[in-house]
C-alpha positions in Angstrom: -83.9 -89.2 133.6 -83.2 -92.4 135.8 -86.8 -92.1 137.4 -88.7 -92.1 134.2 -87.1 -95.5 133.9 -87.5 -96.8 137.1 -91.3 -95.1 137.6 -91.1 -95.5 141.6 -94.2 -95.2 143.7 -92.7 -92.4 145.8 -89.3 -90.9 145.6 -88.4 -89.6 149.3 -86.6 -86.0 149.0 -84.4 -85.4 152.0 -83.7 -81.9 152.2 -83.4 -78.6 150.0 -81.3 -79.4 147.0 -82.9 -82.7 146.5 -86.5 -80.9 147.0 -85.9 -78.4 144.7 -84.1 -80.4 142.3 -87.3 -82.9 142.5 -90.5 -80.1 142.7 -89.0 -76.8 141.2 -89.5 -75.0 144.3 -87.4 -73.2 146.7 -89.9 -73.2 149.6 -88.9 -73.8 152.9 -88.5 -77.5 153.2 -89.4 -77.3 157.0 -93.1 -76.1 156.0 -93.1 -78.8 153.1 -91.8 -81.7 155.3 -94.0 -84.8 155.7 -96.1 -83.9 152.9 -95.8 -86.0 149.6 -95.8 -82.8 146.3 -95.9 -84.0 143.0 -92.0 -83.8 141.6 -91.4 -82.3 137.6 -91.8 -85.4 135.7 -95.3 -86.1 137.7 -93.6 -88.8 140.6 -95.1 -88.0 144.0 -92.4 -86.5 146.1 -92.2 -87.1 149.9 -90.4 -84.2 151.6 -88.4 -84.6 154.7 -85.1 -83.3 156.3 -81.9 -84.1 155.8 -80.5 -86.6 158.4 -77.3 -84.0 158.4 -79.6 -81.6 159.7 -80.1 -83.3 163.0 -76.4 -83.0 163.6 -76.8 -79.1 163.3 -79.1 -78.8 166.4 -77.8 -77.4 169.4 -78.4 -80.2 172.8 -80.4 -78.7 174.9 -78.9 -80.9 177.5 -76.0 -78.5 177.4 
């Protein structure tokens, strides 16, 4: 795995698949987000949205 080689300090997870690809857990990433879970191979994992999210959100301007 490419982050046993690199050993980064934090590894930033940004959204569902990349959280649950990182942690093993399907919780809900909106619960999770801004808190730093330790990933499988023992890397802490900071867990945020993904930017594409954003998009998603109605304008309330509108």
């Amino acid at each position: 795995m490419e982050l046993a080689e690199v050993k980064p300090k934090l590894v930033l997870a940004m959204g569902a698949i990349a959280v649950e690809s990182l942690t093993g857990s399907r919780a809900a990433v909106l619960s999770r987000r801004g808190h730093v879970e330790t990933g499988r191979g023992g890397e802490p994992v900071l867990i945020t949205l993904h930017p594409s999210y954003l998009l998603r959100l109605p304008d309330p301007h509108l």
